[in-house]
C-alpha positions as CSV (number, residue, x, y, z in Angstrom):
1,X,63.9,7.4,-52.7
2,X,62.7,7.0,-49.1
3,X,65.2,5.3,-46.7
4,X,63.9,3.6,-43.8
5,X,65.8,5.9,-42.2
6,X,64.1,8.8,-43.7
7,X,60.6,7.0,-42.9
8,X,61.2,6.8,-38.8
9,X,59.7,10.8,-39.1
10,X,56.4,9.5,-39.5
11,X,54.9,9.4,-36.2
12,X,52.4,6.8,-35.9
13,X,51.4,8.4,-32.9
14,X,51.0,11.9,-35.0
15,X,49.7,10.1,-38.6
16,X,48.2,7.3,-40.0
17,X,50.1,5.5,-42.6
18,X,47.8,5.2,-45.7
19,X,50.4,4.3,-47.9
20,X,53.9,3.8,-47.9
21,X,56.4,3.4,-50.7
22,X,60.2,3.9,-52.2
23,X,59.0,6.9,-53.5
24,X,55.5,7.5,-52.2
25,X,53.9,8.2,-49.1
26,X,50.5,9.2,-48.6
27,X,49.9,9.9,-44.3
28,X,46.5,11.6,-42.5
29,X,47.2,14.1,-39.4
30,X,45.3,12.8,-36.5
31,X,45.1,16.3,-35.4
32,X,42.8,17.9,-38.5
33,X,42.2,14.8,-40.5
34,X,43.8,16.1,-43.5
35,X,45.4,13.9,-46.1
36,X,49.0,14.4,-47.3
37,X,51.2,12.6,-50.3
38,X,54.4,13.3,-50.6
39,X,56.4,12.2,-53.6
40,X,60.1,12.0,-54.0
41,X,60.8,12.4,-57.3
42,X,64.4,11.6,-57.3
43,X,64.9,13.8,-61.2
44,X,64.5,17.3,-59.1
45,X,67.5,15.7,-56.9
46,X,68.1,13.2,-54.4
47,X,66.2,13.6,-51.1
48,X,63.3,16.6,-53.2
49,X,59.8,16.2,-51.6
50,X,56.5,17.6,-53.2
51,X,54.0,17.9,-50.9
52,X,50.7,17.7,-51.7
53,X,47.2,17.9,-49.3
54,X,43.9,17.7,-49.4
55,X,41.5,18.5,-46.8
56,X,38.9,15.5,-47.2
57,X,39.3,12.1,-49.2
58,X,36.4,13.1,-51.4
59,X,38.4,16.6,-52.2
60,X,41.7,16.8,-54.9
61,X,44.8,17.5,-54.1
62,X,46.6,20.6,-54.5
63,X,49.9,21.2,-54.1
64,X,51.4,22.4,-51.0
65,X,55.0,22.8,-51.8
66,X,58.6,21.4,-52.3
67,X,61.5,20.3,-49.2
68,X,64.7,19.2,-49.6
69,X,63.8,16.6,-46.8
70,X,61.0,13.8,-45.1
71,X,61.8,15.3,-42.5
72,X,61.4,18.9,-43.5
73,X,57.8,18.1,-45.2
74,X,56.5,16.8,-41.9
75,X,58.1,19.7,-39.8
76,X,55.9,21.9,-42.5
77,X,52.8,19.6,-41.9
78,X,53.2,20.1,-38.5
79,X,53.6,24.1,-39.0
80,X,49.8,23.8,-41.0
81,X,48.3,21.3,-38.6
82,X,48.8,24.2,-35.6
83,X,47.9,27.0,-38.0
84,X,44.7,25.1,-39.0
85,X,43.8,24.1,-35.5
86,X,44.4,27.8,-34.0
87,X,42.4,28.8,-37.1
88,X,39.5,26.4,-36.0
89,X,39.0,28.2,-32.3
């Protein structure tokens, strides 16, 4: 479950919010417009993220990978937002 605590990594300067729940959040990068859920399933352990992104709304998601943290998903969001955007140049 997501502690406010936990939710204070989400940047509104860096996402926007789409959704945000206990367990669920669903966020889009600013920088490449890509859309991320990330879901705390609690039963993998306390605090387990899965990440998964998609690259338009109209696209599926695919699964991106696991963190033991909020704060380490978005620290690997970050990581793919500044590979993406150097991949764009």
């Amino acid at each position: 479950m997501f502690s406010a605590e936990d939710l204070k990594v989400l940047d509104p300067k860096y996402f926007s919010n789409i959704t945000v729940s206990d367990y669920d959040v669903t966020i889009m990068s600013r920088n490449t417009g890509h859309i991320w859920y990330i879901h705390n399933p609690e039963y993998l352990g306390e605090g387990t993220c899965i990440i998964f992104h998609k690259h338009r709304t109209s696209h599926p998601y695919h699964q991106h990978g696991r963190t033991n943290t909020l704060r380490q998903a978005v620290k690997s969001i970050k990581a793919h937002d500044r590979w993406q955007l150097k991949k764009r140049k």
